[in-house]
C-alpha positions, -999 to 999 in steps of 0.1 A, spaced: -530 428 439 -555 403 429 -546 414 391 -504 414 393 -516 376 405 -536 369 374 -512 391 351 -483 363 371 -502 334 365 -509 345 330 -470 348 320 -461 318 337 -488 300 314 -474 318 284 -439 308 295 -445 272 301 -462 268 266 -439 284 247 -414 263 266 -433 232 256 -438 245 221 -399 248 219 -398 214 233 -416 194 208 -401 220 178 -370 200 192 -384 165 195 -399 172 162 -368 183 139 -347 158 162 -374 133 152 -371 139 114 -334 142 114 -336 106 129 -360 93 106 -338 108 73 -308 92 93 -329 59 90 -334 65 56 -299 71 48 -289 39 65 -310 20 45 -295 3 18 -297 -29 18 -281 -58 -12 -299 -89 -22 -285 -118 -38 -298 -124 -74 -296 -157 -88 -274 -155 -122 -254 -180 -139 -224 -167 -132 -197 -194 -132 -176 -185 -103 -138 -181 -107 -104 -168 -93 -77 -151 -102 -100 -135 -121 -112 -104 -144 -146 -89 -148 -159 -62 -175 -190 -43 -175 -205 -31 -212 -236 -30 -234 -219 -57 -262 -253 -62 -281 -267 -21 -279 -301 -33 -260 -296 -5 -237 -286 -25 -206 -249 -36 -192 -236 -75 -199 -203 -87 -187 -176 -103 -197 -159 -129 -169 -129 -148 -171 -107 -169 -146 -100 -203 -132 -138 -218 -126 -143 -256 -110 -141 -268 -144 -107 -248 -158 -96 -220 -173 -126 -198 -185 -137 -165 -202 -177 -158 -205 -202 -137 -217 -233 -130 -200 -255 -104 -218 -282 -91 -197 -324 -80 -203 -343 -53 -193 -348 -67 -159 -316 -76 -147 -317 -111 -158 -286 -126 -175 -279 -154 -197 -247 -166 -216 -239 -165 -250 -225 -197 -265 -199 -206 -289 -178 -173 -283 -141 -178 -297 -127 -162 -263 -99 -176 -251 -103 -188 -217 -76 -174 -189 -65 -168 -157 -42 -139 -141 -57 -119 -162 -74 -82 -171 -99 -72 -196 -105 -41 -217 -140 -34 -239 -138 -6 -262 -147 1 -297 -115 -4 -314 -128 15 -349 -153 34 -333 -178 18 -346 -203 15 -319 -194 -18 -308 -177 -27 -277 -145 -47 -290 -128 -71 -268 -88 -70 -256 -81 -96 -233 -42 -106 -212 -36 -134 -189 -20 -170 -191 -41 -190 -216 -26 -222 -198 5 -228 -216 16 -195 -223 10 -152 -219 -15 -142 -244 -31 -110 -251 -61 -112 -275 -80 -87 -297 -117 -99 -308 -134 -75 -330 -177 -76 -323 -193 -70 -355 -230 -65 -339 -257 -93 -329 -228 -107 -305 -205 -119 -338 -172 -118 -329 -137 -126 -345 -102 -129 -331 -79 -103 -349 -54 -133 -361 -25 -103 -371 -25 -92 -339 11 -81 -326 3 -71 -290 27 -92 -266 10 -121 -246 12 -113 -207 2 -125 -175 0 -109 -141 -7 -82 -156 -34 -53 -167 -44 -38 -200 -64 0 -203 -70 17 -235 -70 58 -238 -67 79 -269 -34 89 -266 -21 106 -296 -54 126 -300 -68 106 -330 -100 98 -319 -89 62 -317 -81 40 -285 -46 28 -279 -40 6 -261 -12 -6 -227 -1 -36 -215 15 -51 -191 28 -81 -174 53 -111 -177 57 -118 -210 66 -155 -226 105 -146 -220 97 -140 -182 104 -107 -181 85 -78 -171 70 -55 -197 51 -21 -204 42 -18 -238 21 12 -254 3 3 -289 -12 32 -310 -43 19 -327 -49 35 -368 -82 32 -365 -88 3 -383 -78 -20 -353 -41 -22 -362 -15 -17 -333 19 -3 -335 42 -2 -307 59 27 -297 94 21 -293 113 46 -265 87 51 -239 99 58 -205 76 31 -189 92 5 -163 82 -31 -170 59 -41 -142 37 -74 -130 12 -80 -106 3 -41 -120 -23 -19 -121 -28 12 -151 -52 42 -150 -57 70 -176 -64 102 -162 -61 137 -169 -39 147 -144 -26 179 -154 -55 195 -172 -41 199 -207 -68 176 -214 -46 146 -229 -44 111 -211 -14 109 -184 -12 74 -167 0 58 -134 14 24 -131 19 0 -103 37 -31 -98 68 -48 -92 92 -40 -116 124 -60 -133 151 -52 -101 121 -66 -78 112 -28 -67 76 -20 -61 69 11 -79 42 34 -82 49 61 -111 29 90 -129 34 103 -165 21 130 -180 15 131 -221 20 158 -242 -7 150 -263 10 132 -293 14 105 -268 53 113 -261 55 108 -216 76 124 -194 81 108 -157 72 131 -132 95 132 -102 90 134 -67 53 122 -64 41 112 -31 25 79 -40 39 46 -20 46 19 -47 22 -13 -48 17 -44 -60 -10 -70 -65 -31 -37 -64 -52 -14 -80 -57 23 -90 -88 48 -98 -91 84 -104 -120 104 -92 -122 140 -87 -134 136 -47 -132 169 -34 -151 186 -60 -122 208 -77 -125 198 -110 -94 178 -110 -86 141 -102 -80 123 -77 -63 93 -71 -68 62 -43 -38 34 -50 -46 0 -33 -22 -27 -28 11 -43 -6 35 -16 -6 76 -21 0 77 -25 35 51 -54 31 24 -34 44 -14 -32 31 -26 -2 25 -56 23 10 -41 60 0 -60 82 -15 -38 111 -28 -53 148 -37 -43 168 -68 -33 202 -59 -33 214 -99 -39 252 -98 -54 263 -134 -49 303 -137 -78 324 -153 -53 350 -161 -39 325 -183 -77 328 -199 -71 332 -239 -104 316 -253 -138 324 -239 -155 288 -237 -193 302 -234 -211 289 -199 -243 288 -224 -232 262 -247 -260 242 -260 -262 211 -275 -290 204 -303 -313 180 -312 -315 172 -273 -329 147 -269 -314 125 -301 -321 101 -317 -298 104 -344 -259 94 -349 -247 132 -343 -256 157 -318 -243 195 -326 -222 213 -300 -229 255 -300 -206 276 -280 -184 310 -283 -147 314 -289 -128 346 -286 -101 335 -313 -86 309 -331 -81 276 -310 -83 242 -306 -115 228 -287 -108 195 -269 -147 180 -267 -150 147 -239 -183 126 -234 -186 114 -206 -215 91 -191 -236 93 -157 -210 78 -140 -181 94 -152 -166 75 -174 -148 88 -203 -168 73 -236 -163 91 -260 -136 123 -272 -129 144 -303 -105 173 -308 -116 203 -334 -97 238 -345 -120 266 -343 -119 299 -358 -132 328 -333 -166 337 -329 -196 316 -334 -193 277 -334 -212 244 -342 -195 217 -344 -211 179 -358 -199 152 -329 -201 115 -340 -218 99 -313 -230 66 -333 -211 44 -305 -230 57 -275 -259 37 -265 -289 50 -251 -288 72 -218 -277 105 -201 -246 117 -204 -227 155 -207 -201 163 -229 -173 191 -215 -152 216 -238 -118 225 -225 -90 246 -243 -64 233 -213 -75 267 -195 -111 268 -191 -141 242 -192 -179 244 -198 -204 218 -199 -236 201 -207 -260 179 -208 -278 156 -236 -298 126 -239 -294 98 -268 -327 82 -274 
């Protein structure tokens, strides 16, 4: 008897440690989930002192205008002291200061595009808005060390309340370029310029665009043809706020497409992002809508790619070579199956489309020379894509 005691006493030890073993095992994990909670939660902004001059109806751009490996800004907008547009290039640190005796025009109502016009590694300047008399829309070509010219032949059409975005859409290599907005006439416009490389425009007459103000353009690839579809917002010319999507065909020729779901906006914006990890994008659309109300929709793109529609074998192994570079060309080596045309996009850490190229392949075996003179230094990956399949990956330009 006196054993079965100590055998009980024994297993009721046993069972209150491991009891109190399982305990802390809780209060432990439960401690470090809190403390990675903590962790999570803590990001925290501070203030920087810049000299900024603050403004209103108002447009910002981000870009590395003098190649020093670090992003300046371009700012424009009604300021305490008028109509201005600045630019503050920034150091290594964060700090910036502003440039003097730029010939930008100073607006307000405005948007802002930098892109290299002639793909020439520097970050051009296309600015819209109402220079105080009248619509402009600007073109300023940067010719390195922060030297810039206005483009005095310019014959985009002068808007305010409006936005401007540039996308290669004809497949040149070369950014064109939409605008719109109320133009001097008062009327509402959506005009689409092809660019020849050289910085020269040239409207294309018969597009299906609506004329909107108070708008809002993004380029995406909707439809995963790899061309540049777009979506525009506003309020158009019968006083309708619209919201409409159209796809390219890759010469740059649109087609509406009917029956999306989006609520027309205006005094809004737009962005594409793939958010739920499917490879395609996404779209959230900000602004008043027709019934007056505010709202924040984000939209999910349902495009269904099928593999049996498979007919050239982009290799998962591509490679890119020298990596890292420090030259103005990286080579690109993957596999084809057959004959095709390889649609190469660059794209940086953030996602942002800087850079694309199209090439014909034979089948078999390929390298292929991409121009990347006009990307600074950084990360970034490139992905291939035949309209059926894509591969990726990585380089670094030194």
């Amino acid at each position: 008897m006196k054993n079965l005691d100590t055998l009980n006493t024994h297993l009721i030890q046993l069972f209150n440690m491991k009891k109190s073993i399982k305990m802390k095992t809780k209060l432990l994990l439960l401690s470090i989930l809190f403390t990675q909670f903590l962790v999570a939660q803590n990001v925290t902004f501070t203030e920087v002192n810049t000299p900024f001059e603050g403004v209103y109806r108002s447009s910002i751009a981000f870009a590395d205008m003098d190649h020093n490996g670090t992003q300046d800004v371009l700012i424009a907008g009604f300021s305490d002291n008028g109509v201005i547009t600045k630019l503050y290039i920034s150091d290594e640190n964060g700090n910036f200061s502003e440039v003097s005796g730029t010939p930008f025009a100073g607006v307000y109502d405005c948007s802002i595009a930098l892109v290299s016009l002639i793909n020439d590694g520097w970050h051009d300047v296309i600015i819209t808005g109402n220079g105080g008399s009248t619509p402009i829309t600007k073109v300023y070509y940067n010719y390195g060390s922060l030297n810039f010219d206005e483009e005095l032949e310019n014959e985009t059409e002068g808007v305010t309340n409006g936005s401007v975005a540039t996308a290669d859409v004809n497949g040149d290599n070369f950014p064109d370029a939409l605008i719109t907005g109320i133009n001097s006439d008062y009327e509402e416009i959506s005009k689409l310029y092809t660019n020849d490389g050289s910085g020269n425009f040239t409207e294309v007459s018969d597009t299906p665009f609506e004329g909107v103000d108070y708008s809002s353009i993004a380029f995406a690839d909707v439809d995963g043809d790899t061309d540049q579809d777009v979506l525009i917002t506003g309020n158009n010319i019968e006083g309708d706020v619209i919201a409409k999507l159209y796809t390219n065909d890759g010469s740059g020729n649109f087609t509406e497409v009917s029956d999306t779901p989006f609520d027309g906006v205006v005094n809004g914006s737009i962005a594409f992002a793939d958010v739920d990890g499917d490879t395609d994008q996404d779209v959230l659309i900000t602004g008043l809508n027709n019934e007056g109300d505010v709202i924040a929709k984000l939209y999910l793109n349902d495009l269904i790619i099928s593999t049996n529609d498979l007919k050239v074998d982009l290799s998962i192994g591509i490679t890119s070579f020298p990596n890292p570079t420090a030259l103005n060309y990286i080579n690109i080596a993957f596999q084809t199956t057959e004959k095709a045309k390889v649609f190469m996009r660059v794209f940086d850490m953030k996602g942002n489309l800087v850079l694309q190229h199209n090439e014909n392949v034979e089948g078999g075996q390929q390298t292929i020379k991409l121009n990347i003179a006009s990307l600074s230094a950084g990360s970034y990956f490139i992905e291939l894509n035949n309209g059926k399949a894509k591969a990726r990956t990585a380089f670094v330009v030194q």
